[in-house]
MARLUM-700592 format. One line per 2 residues: number of its first residue (from 1); their letters; for each residue x, y, z of N, C-alpha, C. Coordinates in steps of 0.2 Angstrom, whole numbers, always signed. Layout:
! MARLUM-700592
NUM) A) X,Y,Z,X,Y,Z,X,Y,Z ~ ...
This chain:
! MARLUM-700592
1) XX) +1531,+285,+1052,+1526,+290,+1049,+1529,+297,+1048 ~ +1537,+298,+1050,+1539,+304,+1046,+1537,+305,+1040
3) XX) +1536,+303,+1034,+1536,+304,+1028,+1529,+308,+1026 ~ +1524,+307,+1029,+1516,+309,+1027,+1518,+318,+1031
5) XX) +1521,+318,+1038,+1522,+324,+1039,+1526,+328,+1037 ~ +1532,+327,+1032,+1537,+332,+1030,+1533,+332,+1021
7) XX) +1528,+328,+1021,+1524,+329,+1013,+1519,+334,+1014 ~ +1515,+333,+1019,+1508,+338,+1021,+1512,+343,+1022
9) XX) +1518,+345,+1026,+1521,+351,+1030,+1524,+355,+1022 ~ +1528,+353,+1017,+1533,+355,+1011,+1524,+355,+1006
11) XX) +1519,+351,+1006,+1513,+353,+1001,+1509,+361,+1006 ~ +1509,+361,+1011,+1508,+369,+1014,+1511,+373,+1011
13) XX) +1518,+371,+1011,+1520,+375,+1008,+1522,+380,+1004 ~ +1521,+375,+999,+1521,+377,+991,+1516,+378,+989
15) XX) +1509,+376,+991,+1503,+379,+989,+1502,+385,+990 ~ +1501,+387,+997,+1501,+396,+1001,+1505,+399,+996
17) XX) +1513,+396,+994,+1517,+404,+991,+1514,+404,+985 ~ +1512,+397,+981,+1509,+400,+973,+1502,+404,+973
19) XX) +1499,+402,+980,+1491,+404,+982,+1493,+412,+982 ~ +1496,+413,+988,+1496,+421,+990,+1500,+425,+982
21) XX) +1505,+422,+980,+1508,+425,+974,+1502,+426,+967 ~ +1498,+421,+969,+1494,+423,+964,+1489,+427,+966
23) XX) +1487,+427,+971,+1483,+434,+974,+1485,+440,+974 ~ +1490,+444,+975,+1494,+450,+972,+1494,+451,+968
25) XX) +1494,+445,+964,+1495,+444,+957,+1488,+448,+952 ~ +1484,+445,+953,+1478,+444,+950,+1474,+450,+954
27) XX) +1473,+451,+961,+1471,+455,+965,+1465,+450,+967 ~ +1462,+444,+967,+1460,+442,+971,+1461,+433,+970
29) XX) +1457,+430,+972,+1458,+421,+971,+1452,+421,+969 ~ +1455,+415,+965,+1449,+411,+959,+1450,+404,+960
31) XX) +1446,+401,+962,+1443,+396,+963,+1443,+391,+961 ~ +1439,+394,+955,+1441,+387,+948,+1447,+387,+945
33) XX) +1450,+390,+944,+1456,+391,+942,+1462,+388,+946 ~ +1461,+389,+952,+1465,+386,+956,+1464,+378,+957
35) XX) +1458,+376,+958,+1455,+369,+956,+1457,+363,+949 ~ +1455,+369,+943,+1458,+366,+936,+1464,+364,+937
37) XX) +1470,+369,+939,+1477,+367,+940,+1478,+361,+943 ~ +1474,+362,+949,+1476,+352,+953,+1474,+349,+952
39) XX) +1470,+347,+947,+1464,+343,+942,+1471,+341,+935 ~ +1473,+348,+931,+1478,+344,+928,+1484,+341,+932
41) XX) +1486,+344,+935,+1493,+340,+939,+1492,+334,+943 ~ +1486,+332,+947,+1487,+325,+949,+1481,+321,+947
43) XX) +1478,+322,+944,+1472,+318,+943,+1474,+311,+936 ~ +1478,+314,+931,+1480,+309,+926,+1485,+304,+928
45) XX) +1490,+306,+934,+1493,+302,+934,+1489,+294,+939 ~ +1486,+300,+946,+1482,+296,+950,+1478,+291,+947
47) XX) +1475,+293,+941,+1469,+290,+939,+1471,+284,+934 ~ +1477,+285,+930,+1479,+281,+927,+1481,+275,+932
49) XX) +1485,+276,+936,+1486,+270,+944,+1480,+266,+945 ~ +1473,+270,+948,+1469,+269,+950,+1466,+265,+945
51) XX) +1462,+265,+939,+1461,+263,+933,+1464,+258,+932 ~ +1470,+258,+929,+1475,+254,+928,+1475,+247,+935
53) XX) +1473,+250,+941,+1474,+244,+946,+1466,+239,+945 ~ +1462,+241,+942,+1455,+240,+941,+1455,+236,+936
55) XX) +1459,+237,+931,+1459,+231,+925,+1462,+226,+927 ~ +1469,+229,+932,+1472,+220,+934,+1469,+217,+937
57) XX) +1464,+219,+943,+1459,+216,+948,+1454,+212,+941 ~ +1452,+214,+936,+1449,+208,+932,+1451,+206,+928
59) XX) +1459,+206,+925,+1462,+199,+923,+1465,+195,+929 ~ +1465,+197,+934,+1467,+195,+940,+1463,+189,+940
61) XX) +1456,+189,+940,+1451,+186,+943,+1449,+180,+936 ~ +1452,+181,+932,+1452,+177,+925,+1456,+174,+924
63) XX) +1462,+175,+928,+1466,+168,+930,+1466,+164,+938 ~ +1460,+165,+941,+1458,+165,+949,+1462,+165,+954
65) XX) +1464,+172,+955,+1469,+177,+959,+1467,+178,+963 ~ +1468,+178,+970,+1464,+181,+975,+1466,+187,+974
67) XX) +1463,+194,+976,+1464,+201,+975,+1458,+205,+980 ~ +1461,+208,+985,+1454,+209,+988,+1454,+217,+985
69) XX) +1449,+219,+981,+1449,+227,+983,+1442,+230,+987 ~ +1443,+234,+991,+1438,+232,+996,+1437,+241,+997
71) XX) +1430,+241,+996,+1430,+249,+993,+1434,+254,+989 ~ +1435,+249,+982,+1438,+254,+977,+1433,+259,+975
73) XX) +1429,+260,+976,+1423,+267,+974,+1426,+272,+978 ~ +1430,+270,+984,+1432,+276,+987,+1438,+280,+985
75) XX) +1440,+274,+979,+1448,+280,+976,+1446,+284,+971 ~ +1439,+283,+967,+1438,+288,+965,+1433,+296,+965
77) XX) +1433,+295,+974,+1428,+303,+977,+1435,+303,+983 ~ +1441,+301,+983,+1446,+304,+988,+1443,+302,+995
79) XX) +1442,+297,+999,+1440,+297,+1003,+1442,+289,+1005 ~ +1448,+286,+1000,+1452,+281,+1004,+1452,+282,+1011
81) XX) +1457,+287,+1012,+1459,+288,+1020,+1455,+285,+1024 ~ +1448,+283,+1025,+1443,+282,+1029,+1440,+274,+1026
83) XX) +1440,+274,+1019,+1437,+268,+1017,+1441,+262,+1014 ~ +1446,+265,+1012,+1451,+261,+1007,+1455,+254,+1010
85) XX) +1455,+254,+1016,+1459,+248,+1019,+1459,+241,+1018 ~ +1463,+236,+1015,+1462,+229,+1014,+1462,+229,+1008
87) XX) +1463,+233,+1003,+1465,+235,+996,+1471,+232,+995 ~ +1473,+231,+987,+1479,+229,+985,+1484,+235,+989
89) XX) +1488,+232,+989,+1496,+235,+991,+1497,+242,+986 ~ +1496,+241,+981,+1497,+246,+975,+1493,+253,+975
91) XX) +1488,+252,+981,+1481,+258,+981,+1484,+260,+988 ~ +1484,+254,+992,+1484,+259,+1000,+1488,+261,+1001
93) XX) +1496,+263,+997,+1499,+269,+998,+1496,+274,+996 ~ +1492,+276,+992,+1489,+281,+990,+1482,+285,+996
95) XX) +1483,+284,+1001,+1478,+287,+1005,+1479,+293,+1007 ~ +1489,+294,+1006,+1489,+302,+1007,+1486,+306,+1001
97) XX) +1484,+303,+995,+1484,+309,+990,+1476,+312,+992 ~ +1470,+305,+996,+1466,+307,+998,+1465,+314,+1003
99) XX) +1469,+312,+1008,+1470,+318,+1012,+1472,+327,+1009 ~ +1478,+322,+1005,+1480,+331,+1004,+1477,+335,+998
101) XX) +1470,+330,+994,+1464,+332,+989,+1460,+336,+993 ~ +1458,+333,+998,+1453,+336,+1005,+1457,+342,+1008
103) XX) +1462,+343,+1011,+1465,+348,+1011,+1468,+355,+1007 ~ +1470,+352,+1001,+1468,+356,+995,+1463,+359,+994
105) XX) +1457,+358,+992,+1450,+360,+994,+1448,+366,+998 ~ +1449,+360,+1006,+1450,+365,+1011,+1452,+372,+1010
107) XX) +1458,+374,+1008,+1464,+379,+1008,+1460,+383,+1001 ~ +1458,+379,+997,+1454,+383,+992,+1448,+386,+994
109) XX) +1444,+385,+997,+1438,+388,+1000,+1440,+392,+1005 ~ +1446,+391,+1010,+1446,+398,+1014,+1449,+401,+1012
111) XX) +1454,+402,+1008,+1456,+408,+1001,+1450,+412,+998 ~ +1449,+407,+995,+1439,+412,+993,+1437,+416,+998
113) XX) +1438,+411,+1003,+1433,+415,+1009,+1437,+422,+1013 ~ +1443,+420,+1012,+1445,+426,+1016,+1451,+431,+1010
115) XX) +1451,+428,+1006,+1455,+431,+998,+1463,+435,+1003 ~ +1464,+439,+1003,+1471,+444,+1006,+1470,+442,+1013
117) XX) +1467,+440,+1016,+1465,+444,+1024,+1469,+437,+1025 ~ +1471,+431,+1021,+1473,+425,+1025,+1480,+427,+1027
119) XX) +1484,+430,+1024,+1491,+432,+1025,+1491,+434,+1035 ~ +1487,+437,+1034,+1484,+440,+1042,+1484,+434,+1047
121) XX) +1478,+432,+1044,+1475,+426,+1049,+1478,+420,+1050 ~ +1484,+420,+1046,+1482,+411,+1044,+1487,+408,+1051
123) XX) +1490,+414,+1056,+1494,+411,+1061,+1488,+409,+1068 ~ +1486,+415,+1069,+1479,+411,+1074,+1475,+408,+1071
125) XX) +1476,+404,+1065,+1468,+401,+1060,+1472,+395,+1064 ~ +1480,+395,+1063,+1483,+387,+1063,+1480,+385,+1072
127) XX) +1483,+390,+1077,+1482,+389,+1080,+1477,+386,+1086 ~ +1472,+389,+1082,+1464,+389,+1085,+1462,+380,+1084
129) XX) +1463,+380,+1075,+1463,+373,+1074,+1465,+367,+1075 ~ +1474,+368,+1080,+1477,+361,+1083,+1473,+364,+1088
131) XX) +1471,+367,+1092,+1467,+366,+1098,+1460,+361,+1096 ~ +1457,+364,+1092,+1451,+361,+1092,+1451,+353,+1090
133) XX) +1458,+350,+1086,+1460,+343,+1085,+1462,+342,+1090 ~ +1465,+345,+1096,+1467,+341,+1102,+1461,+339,+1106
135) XX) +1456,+343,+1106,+1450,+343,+1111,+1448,+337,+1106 ~ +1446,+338,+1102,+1441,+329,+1098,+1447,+324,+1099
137) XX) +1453,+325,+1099,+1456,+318,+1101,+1456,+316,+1109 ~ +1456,+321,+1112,+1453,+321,+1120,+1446,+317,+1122
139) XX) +1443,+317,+1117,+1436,+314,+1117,+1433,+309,+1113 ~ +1438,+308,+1108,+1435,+303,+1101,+1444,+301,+1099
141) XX) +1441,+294,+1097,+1450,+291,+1092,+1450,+294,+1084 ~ +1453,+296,+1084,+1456,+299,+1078,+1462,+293,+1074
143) XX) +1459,+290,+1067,+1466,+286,+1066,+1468,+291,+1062 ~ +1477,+286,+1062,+1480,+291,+1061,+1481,+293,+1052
145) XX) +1476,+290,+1049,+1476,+293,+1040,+1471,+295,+1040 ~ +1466,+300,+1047,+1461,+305,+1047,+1465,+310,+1045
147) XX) +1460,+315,+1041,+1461,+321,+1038,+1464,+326,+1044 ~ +1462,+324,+1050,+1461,+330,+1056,+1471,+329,+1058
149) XX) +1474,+324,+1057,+1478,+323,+1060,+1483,+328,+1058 ~ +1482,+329,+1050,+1488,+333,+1048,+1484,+341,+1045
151) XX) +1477,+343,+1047,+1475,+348,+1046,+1482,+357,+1050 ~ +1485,+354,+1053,+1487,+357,+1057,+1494,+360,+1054
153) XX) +1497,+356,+1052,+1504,+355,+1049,+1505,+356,+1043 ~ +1499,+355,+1038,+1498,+359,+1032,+1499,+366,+1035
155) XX) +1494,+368,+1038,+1493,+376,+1041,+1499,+378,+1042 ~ +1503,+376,+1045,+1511,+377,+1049,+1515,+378,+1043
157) XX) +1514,+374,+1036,+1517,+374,+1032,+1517,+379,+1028 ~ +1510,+382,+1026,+1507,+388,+1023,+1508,+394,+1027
159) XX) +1508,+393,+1033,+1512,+399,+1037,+1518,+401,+1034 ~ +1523,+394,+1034,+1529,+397,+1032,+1532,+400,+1025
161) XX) +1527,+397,+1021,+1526,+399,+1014,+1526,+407,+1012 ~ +1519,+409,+1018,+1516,+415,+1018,+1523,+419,+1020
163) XX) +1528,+416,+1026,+1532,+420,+1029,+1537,+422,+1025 ~ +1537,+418,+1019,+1543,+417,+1014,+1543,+421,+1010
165) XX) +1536,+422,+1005,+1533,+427,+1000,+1532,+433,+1003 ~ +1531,+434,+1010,+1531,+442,+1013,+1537,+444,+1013
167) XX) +1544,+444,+1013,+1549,+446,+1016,+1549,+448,+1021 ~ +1545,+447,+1029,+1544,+453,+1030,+1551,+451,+1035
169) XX) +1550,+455,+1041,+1555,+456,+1046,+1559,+451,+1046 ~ +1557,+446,+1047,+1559,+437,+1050,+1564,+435,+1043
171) XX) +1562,+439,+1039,+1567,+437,+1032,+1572,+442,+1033 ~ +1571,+447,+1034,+1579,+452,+1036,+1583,+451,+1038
173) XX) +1582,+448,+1046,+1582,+446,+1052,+1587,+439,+1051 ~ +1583,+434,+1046,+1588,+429,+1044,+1592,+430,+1039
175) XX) +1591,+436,+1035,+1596,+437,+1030,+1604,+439,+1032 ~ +1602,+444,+1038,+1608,+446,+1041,+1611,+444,+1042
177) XX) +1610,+436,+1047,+1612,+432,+1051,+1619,+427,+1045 ~ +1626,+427,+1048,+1632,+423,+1044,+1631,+419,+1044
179) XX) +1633,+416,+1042,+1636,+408,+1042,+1636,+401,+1048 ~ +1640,+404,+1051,+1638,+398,+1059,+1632,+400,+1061
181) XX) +1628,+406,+1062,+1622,+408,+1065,+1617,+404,+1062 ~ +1617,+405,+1054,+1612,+402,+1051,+1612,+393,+1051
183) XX) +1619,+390,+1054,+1618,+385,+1054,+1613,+382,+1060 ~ +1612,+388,+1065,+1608,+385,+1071,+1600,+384,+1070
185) XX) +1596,+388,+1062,+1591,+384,+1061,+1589,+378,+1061 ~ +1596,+377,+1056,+1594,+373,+1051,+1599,+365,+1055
187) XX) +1601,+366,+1063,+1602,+360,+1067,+1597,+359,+1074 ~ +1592,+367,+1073,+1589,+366,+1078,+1584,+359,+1075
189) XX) +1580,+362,+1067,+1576,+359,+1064,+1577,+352,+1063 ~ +1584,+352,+1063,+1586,+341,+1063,+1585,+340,+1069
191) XX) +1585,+344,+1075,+1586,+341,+1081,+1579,+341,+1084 ~ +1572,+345,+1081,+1565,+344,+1083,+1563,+336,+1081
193) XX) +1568,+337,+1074,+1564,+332,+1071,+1566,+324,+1071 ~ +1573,+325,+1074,+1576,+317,+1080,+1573,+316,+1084
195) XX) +1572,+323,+1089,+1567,+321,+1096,+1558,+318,+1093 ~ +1557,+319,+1087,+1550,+318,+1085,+1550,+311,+1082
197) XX) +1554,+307,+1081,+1556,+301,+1078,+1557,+296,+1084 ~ +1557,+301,+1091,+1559,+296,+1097,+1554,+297,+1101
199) XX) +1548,+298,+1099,+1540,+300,+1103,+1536,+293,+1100 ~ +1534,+293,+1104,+1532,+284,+1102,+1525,+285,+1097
201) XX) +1526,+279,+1092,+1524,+277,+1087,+1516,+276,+1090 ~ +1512,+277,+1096,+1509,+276,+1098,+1500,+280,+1096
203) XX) +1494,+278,+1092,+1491,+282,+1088,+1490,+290,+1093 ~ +1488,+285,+1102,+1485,+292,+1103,+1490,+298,+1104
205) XX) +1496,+297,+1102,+1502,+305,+1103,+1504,+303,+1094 ~ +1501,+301,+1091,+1501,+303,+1084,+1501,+311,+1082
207) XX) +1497,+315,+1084,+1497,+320,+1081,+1502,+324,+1086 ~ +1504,+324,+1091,+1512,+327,+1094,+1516,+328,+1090
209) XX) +1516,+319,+1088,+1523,+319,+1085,+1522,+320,+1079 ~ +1520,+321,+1075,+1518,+326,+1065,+1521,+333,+1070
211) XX) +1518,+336,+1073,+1519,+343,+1074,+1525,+344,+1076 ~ +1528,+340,+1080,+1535,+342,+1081,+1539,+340,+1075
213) XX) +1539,+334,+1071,+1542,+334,+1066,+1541,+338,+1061 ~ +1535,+342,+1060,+1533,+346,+1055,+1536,+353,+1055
215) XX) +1537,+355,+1064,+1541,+360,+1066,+1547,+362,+1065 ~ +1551,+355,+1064,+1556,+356,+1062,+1559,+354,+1056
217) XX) +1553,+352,+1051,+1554,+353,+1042,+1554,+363,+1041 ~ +1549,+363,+1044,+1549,+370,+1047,+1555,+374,+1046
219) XX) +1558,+372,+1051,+1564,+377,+1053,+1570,+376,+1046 ~ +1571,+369,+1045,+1574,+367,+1038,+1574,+371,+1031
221) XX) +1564,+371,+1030,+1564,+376,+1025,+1566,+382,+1024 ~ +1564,+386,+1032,+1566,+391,+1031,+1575,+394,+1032
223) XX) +1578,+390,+1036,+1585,+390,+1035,+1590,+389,+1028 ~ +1584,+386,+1022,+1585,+386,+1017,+1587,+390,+1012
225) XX) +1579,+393,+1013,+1575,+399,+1008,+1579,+405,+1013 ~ +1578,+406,+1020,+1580,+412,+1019,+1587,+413,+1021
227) XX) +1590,+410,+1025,+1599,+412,+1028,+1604,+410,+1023 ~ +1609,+411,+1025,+1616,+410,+1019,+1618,+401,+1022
229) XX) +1614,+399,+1022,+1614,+392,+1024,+1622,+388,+1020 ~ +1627,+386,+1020,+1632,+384,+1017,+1631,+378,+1014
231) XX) +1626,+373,+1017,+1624,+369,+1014,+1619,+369,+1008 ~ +1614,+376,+1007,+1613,+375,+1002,+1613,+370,+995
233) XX) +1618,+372,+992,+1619,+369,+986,+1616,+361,+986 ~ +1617,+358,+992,+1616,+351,+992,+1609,+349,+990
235) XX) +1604,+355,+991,+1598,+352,+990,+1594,+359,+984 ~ +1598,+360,+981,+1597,+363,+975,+1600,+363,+969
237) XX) +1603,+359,+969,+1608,+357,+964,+1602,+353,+959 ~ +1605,+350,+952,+1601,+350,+948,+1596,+343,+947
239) XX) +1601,+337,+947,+1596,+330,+949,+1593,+332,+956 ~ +1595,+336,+962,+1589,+334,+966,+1583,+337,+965
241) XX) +1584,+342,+961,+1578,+346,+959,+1573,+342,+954 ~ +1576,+339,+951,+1573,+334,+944,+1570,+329,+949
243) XX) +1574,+326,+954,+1570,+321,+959,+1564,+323,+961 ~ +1563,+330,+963,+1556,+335,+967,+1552,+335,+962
245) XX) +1557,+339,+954,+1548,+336,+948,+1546,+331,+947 ~ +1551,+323,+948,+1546,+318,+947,+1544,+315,+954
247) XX) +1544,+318,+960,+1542,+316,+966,+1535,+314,+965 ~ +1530,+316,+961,+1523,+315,+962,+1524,+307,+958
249) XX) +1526,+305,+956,+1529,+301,+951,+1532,+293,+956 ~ +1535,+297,+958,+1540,+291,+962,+1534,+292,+970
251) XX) +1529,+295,+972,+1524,+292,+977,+1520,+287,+973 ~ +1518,+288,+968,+1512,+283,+964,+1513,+279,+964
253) XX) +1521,+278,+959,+1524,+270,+956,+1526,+267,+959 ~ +1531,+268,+965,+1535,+265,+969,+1531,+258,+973
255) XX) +1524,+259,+972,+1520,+250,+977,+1523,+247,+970 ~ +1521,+251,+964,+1519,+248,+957,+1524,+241,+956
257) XX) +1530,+247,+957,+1535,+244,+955,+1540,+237,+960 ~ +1541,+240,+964,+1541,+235,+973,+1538,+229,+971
259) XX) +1531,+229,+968,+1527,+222,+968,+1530,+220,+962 ~ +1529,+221,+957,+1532,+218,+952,+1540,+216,+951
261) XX) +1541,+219,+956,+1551,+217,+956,+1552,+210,+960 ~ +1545,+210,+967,+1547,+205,+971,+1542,+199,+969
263) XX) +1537,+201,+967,+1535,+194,+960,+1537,+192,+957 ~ +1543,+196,+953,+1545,+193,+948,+1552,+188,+949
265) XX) +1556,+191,+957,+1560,+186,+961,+1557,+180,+963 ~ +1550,+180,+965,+1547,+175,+968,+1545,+168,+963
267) XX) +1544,+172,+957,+1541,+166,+951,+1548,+163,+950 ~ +1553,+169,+949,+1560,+167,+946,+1566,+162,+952
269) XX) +1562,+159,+958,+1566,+159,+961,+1575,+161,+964 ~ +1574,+168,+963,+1579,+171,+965,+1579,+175,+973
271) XX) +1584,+173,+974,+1582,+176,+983,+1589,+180,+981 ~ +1589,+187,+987,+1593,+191,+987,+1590,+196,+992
273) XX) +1599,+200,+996,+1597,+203,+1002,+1590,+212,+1000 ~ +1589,+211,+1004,+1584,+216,+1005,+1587,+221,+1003
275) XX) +1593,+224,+1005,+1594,+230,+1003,+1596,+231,+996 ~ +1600,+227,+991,+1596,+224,+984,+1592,+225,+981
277) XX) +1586,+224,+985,+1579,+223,+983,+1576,+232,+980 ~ +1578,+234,+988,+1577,+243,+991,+1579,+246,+983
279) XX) +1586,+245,+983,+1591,+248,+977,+1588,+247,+971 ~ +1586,+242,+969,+1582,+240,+961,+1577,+245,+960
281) XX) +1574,+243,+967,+1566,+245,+965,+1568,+253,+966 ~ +1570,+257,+969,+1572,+263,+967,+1575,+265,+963
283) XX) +1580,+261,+960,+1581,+264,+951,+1576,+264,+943 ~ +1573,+259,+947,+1569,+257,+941,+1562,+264,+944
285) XX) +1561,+263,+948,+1555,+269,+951,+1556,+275,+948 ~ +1564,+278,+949,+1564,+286,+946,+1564,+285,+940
287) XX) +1568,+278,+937,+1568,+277,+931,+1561,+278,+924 ~ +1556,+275,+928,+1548,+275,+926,+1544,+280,+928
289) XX) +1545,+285,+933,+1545,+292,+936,+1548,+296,+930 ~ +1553,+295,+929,+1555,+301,+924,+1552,+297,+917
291) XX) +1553,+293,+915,+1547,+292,+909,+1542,+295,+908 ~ +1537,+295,+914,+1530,+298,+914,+1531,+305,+914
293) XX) +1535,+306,+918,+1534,+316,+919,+1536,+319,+912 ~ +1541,+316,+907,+1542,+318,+903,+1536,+317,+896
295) XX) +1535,+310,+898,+1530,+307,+891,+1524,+309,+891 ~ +1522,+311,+900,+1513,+307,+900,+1509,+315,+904
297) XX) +1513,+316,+911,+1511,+322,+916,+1514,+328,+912 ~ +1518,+329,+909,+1522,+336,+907,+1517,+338,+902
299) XX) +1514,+332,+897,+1507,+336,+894,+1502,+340,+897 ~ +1499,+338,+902,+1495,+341,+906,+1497,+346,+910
301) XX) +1503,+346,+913,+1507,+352,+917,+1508,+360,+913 ~ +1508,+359,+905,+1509,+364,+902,+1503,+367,+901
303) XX) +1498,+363,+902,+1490,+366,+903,+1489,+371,+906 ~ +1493,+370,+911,+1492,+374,+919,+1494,+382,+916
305) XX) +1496,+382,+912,+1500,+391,+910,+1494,+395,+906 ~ +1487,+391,+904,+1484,+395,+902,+1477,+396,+907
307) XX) +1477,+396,+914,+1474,+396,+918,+1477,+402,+923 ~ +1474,+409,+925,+1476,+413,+930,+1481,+407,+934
């Protein structure tokens, strides 16, 4: 369950710095405008999934395929997380994008609501909040594809974003700092996030361990973005960056894909070792990842430039 918490913690992220960048900017938030933008960026690709999963549920059913889809009204109001389970394989990965739609939103309503002032608040805002998800799991089960799980690690995320776009002190501070110093972020952040991998898989310390792992994406990002980090280049270089633009890409496709490679071994009576299997389906995935972002999403992304 690393992967939901290094995705909600890096989407904090980068929302807050383009959110706060565009309040300076414009001198206050808009609402809709912020809205429209995530509307064209994930909406065509999800919905085409989504869609596209609904016709094969009824050619499925025209050759008498069993297929259970069990609350697919809930992938189109975002509210998988909660309803979607027992669905084909190819949907219930998508439960994060429920979540970080609802969280989006969220993030967009308290920007409206507090416009500049969030820069201020957002570190006792983060803080008040995991208190208040600790208490309701003190008292109530929380599964772990609730919204509340990762409300907290977004925040932490946006924090750091905020810390990123202010330069303030803490940026100086790590600008200063050489070469082996800066290396002590960016191994304390691997070392949070080792010890968060060896916290039991267990739902009721679910939310510990996101926080300690998110803690340490944390320290990573910022060991990135701000110290003279020497390993930089590894993760700014050019295909890895090309990997991050088709990443929305390679979360949607990747079940798509998976099933169609391990069906197509099945009918074909070919057996071969798993890691094989891993390898295919992940080249064919960036492969169809970057087809789309070029062919299909990159229409829609260039919409984004005439909305504040």
């Amino acid at each position: 369950m690393g992967g939901p918490a290094f995705f909600f913690t890096l989407s904090g992220f980068l929302i807050a710095f383009t959110t706060i960048s565009g309040i300076k900017r414009n001198g206050r938030f808009y609402l809709k405008q912020y809205l429209i933008k995530r509307v064209l960026r994930t909406f065509p690709l999800y919905f085409f999934i989504v869609i596209g999963s609904g016709i094969f549920y009824v050619i499925a059913r025209q050759w008498h395929l069993t297929i259970s889809f069990r609350n697919y009204w809930s992938f189109f109001i975002f509210l998988q997380n909660y309803f979607g389970y027992g669905t084909i394989f190819i949907l219930t990965n998508l439960w994060a994008m429920a979540v970080a739609e609802q969280l989006y939103l969220g993030w967009g309503l308290l920007c409206l609501l507090l416009q500049s002032h969030i820069i201020k608040l957002i570190l006792p805002l983060t803080a008040v909040i995991t208190v208040i998800v600790f208490l309701i799991k003190t008292f109530s089960f929380i599964h772990y594809a609730s919204t509340l799980h990762y409300i907290s690690i977004y925040l932490l995320g946006a924090y750091c974003g905020i810390l990123y776009y202010s330069r303030d002190r803490l940026y100086h501070f790590l600008q200063s700092l050489n070469k082996p110093l800066s290396l002590i972020f960016f191994y304390l952040g691997c070392l949070l996030i080792l010890s968060g991998f060896r916290i039991s898989f267990d739902i009721d310390i679910h939310l510990k361990r996101v926080l300690v792992l998110s803690a340490g994406f944390c320290l990573i990002i910022l060991s990135l973005c701000y110290t003279k980090f020497p390993g930089k280049v590894i993760f700014t270089n050019k295909p890895v960056r090309y990997l991050g633009k088709i990443s929305y890409g390679l979360y949607c496709y990747h079940a798509v894909v998976l099933v169609a490679i391990t069906k197509f071994l099945t009918y074909s009576g070919i057996t071969m070792p798993a890691i094989y299997i891993f390898l295919i389906t992940l080249l064919f995935t960036i492969f169809v990842s970057a087809l789309s972002y070029e062919y299909f999403e990159k229409r829609f992304i260039a919409k984004k430039a005439l909305f504040i």
